[in-house]
Structures are given as structure tokens and as C-alpha cells.
C-alpha positions in Angstrom: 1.3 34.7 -100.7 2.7 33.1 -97.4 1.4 30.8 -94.8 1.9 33.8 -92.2 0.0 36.2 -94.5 -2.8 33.7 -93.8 -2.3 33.5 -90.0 -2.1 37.6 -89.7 -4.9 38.4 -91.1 -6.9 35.4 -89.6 -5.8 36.6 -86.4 -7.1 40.0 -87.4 -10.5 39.5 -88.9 -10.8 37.1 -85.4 -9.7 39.7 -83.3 -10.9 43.1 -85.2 -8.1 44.5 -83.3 -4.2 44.7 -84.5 -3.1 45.6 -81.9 -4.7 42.5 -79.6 -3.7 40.3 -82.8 -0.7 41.3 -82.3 -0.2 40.0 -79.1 -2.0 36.9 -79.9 1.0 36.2 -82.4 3.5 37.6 -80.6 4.7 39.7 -82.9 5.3 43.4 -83.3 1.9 45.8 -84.3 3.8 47.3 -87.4 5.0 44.1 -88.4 1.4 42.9 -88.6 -0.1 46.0 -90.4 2.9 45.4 -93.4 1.8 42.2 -93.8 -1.8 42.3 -93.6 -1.1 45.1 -96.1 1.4 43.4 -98.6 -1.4 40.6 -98.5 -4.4 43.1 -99.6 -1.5 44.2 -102.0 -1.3 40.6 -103.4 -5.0 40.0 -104.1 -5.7 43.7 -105.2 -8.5 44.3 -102.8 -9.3 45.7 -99.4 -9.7 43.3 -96.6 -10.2 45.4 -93.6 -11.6 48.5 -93.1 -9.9 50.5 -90.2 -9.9 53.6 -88.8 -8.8 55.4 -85.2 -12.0 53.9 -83.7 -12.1 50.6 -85.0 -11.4 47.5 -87.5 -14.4 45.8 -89.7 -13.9 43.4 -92.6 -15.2 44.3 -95.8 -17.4 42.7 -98.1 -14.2 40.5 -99.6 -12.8 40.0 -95.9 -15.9 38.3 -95.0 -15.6 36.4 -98.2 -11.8 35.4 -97.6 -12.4 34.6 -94.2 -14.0 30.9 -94.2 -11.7 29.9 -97.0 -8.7 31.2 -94.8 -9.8 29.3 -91.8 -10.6 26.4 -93.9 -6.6 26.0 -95.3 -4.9 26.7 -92.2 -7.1 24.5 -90.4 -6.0 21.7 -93.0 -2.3 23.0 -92.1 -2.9 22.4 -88.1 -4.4 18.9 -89.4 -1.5 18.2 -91.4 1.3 19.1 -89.3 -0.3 17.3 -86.2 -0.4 14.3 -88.7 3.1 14.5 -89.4 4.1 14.8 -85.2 2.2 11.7 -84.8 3.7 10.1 -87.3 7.1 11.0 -86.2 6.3 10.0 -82.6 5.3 6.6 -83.7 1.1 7.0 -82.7 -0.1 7.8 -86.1 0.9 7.3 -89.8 0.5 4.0 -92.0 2.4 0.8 -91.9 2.6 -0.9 -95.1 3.1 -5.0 -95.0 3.9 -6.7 -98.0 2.3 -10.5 -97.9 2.8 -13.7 -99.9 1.5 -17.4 -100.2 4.0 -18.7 -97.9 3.7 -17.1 -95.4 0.4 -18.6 -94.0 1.0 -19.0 -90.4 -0.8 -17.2 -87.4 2.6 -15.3 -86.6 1.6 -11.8 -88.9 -2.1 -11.6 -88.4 -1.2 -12.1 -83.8 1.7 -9.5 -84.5 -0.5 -7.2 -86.1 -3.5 -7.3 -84.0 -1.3 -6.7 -81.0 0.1 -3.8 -83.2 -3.7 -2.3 -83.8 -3.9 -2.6 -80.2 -1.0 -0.7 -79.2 -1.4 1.7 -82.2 -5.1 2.5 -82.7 -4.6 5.5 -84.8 -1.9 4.1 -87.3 -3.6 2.5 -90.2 -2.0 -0.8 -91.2 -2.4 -1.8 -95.1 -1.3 -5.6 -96.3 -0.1 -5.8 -99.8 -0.3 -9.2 -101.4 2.8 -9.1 -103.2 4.6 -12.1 -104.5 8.3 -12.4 -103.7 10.0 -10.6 -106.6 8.1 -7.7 -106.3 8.5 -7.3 -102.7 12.5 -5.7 -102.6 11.2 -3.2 -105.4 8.3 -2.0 -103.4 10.7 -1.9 -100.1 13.4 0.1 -102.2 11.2 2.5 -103.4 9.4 3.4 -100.3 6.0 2.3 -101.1 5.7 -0.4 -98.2 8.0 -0.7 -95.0 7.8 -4.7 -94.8 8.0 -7.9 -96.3 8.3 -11.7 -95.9 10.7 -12.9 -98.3 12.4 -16.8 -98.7 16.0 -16.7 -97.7 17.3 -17.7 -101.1 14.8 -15.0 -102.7 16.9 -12.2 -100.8 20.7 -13.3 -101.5 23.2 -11.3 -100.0 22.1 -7.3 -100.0 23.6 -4.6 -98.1 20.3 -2.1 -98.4 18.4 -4.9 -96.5 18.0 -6.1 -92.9 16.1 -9.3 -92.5 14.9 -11.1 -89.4 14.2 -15.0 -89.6 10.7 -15.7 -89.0 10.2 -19.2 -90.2 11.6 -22.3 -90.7 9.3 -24.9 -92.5 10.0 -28.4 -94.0 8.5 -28.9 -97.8 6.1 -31.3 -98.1 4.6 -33.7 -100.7 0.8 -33.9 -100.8 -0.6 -36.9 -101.9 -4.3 -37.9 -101.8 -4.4 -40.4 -99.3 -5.3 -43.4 -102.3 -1.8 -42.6 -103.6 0.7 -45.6 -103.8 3.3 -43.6 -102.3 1.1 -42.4 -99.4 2.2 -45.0 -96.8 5.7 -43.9 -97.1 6.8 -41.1 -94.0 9.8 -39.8 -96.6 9.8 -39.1 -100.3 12.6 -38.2 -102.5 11.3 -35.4 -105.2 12.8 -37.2 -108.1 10.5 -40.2 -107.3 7.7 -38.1 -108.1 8.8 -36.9 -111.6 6.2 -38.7 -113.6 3.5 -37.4 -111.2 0.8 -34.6 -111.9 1.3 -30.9 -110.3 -1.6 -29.2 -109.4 -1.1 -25.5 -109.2 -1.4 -22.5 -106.6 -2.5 -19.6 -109.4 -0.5 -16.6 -109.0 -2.1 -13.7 -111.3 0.7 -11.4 -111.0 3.7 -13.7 -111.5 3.1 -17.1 -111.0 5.1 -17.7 -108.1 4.2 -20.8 -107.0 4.6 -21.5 -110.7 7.9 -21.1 -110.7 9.2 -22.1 -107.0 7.7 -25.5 -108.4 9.5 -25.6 -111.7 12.7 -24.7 -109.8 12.7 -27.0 -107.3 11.9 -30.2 -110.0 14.7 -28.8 -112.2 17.2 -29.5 -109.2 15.9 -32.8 -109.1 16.5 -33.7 -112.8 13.1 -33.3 -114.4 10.6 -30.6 -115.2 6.9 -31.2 -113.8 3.8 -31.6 -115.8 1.7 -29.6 -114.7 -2.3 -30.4 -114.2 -5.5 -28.1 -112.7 -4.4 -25.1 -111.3 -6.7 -23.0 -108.7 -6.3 -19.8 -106.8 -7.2 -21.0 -103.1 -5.2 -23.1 -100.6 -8.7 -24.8 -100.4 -9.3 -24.8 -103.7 -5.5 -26.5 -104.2 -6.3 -29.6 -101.4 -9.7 -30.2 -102.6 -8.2 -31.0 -106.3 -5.4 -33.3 -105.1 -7.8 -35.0 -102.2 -10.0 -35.9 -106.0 -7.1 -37.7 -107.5 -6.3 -34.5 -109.9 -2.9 -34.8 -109.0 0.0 -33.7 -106.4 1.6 -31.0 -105.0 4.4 -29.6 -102.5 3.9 -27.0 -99.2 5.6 -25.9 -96.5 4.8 -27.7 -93.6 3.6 -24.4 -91.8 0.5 -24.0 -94.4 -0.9 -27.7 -93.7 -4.0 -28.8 -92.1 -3.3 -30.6 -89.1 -5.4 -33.6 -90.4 -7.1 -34.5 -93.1 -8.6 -38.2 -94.3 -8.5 -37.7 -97.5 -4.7 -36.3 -97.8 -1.2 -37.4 -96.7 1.7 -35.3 -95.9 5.3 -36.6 -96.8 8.5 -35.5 -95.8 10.7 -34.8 -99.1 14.2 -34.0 -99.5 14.0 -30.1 -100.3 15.6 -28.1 -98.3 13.5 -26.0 -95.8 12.0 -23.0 -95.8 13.7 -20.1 -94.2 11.3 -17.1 -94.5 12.6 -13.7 -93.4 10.8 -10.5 -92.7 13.2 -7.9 -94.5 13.1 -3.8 -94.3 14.9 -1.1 -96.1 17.7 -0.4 -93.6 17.3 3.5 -94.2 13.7 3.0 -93.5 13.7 5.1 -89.8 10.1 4.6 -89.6 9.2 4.6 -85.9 5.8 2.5 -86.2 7.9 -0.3 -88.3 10.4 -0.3 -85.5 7.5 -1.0 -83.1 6.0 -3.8 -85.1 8.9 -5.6 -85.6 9.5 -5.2 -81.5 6.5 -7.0 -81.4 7.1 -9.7 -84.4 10.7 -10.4 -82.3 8.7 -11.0 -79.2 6.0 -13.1 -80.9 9.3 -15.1 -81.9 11.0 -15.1 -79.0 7.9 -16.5 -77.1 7.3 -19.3 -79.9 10.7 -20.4 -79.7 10.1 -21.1 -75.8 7.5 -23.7 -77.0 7.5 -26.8 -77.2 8.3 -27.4 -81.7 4.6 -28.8 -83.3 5.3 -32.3 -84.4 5.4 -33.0 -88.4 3.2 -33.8 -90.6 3.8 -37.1 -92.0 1.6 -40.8 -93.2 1.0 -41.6 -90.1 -1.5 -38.4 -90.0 -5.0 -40.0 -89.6 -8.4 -38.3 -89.4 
């Protein structure tokens, strides 16, 4: 059974006329009466009665009928799905998200996306880094933000700089070191880490762990919680320290200090398959490069340092 099978003899049980059917398909009257036939053929029953004088379903025609209309209206659904995907109005755009990210930049981008695209669904993953090239490799999301030393040097991905953010220590504002603007990350080896929770992989964890190590010790590592609030509230108590990209911060806090450390920036990227040819991610990332475009024309948001008073 064929999708034109379908389509004939809806046209026909519509119509109760092959000839006018016919027509209506623009094809030829024999043409139409083969396959109308092969079809009552295929299900072993009788579908129209027809004579010189006229056509009537029968009792199974009547029956096929609503389920006929039922799939081929799903078809017409389907394939006007697909043109709308293909002309960039409809379809799903898939964003992969992480921690350090944090900034206004992708929630403006993608509001001005729903705008623009009201019949495209848009679906965030929250993804930590080393699951995001997977997921973009395989299809199952068209976008991530990714550190630059995360992504290396990969010739089946395109990235765009997005972000460039100074690491941070945060002390509680009691701290001995908190009336110092700089601090050198090996000065805080005998320190207490409190901890971002990561569920999936522990990737604040980790990012941690890796950056102490370059600095010649391993951290100890305190309270750990699973909110950016949750994670200042602790060290504001006294439970211990920790390290953020500048972009993450509260302005101003009085019971926290922000240092400048010697870590190297942050370079985040938003990175895409390069054969990914979807038309809505080339839209979005329109958008993302003039959301960048018009940040870079203002004037840069002064750091975060001691001198930061409530």
C-alpha cells in the first residue's frame, strides 16, 4: 500500500465521481480506477460500489474513510513541518548550557530569537562541558558554550568567542587576604574550597582541581552546594573559599570580596557542528554575533576587586 493509493481513493469517496477525481489529481480516469482497484485488491474487500449511474462507498469504504483522512492529514502536517523547518520558521533549536556561562548574553539572544521565530521551539540542555562536543557530534543539540582550552584544536567544529572573563578569588570579606586587589593562587593552597556540585560530572570539581595542580598543590576541598547562591552564602559564613569568573559575580556584596588571581582568563566560545546546515541555528547565531558586536561598542564593566563595598 502507497501514499497515492490513499490520496485516490480519498479523492474518490470525497468526490463519488472518478471521473471529477480525476481531475482533481490531475491524473488520467484509467489510471485512477487501477489503483483504486489494486488498493481494494490489497485489503481484499470492496471499497466502492459503482455502476453506469453512479459511485457509493460501501459499508468498509465508509469505515476506511475517516482513518484515510486521519493519516494523510498527518502527512500534510508533517511535510508542512518539514518546509518550515527548512525555511528557517519552524523546527527546534537545541542549546546546550553550562555553569559558566552565567551572563545575560544567551537568555537577550534567545528572547530576541523567540521573537523573531515564534513557531520554533527552543530547548536548553544543561550540559557540562565534556558532554557538550558528543551531543553536537551526534546531532542531538545544534549549540554549545564551551571554554577555549575545553575545545582544542578540531576541524568538525566552528566556534565563535563569546566571552572573555578574569578568574576570581572569593573570600568572605573577614578574610586576611581580603584587603589585597591581586592574589596569586598558590597563596591560597592551605585554604578551604567550597564547591559548585555538578551531578553529572563534577565539573566545577574538576576545573578547580586542575587549576590548583598548575599552581603546585591540590585543594582541600570543604561544603559543596548546588546553587551559585547556595555557593556565596557558604563562603560569606566563613565555610571557606572559592574561584569564578568575573562575569558570574554580584556586583556588590558586604559580606564578600572579589580578588584578581593569576589564572588565565576565561575564553568561552559558542561552538556548532560545521555540517550542521540548520537554518534556525544560522539565524541565532546572526543574532548572538550582533548581541556581541553591540557589547563590544560599550564601554568594558569595571572589575571586581577589594575595593568593592556595599
Amino acid at each position: 500500500m502507497e501514499l497515492r493509493h490513499l490520496r485516490y481513493f480519498s479523492a474518490v469517496a470525497e468526490l463519488l465521481n472518478f471521473s471529477r477525481a480525476a481531475e482533481k489529481l490531475h491524473v488520467a480516469q484509467p489510471a485512477l480506477s487501477r489503483q483504486v482497484r489494486a488498493l481494494e485488491d490489497e485489503l481484499g474487500v470492496r471499497l466502492f460500489e459503482r455502476n453506469h449511474a453512479r459511485v457509493r462507498l460501501t459499508d468498509a469504504g465508509r469505515t476506511f474513510y475517516p482513518h484515510v483522512c486521519k493519516i494523510l492529514a498527518g502527512v500534510d502536517i508533517g511535510v508542512a513541518a518539514v518546509r518550515e523547518v527548512t525555511d528557517g520558521v519552524g523546527g527546534e533549536l537545541i542549546v546546550c548550557n553550562d555553569w559558566r556561562v552565567g551572563s545575560d548574553l544567551v537568555p537577550a539572544t534567545l528572547a530576541e530569537f523567540h521573537a523573531t521565530h515564534p513557531r520554533a521551539a527552543v530547548t536548553l540542555r544543561d550540559l557540562p562541558l565534556h558532554e557538550q562536543l558528543p551531543a553536537l557530534r551526534a546531532g542531538k543539540a545544534h549549540l554549545g558554550f564551551i571554554v577555549r582550552d575545553v575545545l582544542g584544536m578540531r576541524d568538525d567544529i566552528d566556534a565563535l568567542p563569546v566571552l572573555h572573563s578574569p578568574l576570581m578569588a572569593v573570600l568572605p570579606a573577614a578574610h586576611s587576604l581580603a584587603g589585597q586587589r591581586r592574589v596569586k593562587l598558590a597563596e591560597l593552597a592551605a585554604e578551604t574550597w567550597t564547591m559548585i556540585d555538578d551531578q553529572e560530572a563534577m565539573g566545577y570539581r574538576a576545573f578547580i582541581s586542575q587549576l590548583c595542580r598548575l599552581s603546585g598543590f591540590s585543594p582541600r576541598c570543604g561544603v559543596s552546594t548546588n546553587t551559585l547562591e547556595g555557593f556565596l552564602g557558604r563562603i560569606a559564613s566563613g565555610f571557606g573559599i572559592g574561584l569564578l569568573p568575573h562575569h558570574i559575580l554580584p556586583r556588590r556584596s558586604p559580606l564578600l570580596r572579589y580578588l584578581e588571581t593569576d589564572c588565565d582568563p576565561i575564553e568561552l566560545c559558542a561552538v556548532w557542528n560545521r555540517s550542521e546546515h540548520s537554518v534556525l541555528l544560522q539565524d541565532y547565531l546572526d543574532i548572538l554575533r550582533r548581541h556581541l558586536a553591540k557589547a563590544a561598542r560599550k564601554p568594558p564593566r569595571r572589575r571586581a576587586s577589594a575595593a568593592i563595598q556595599a
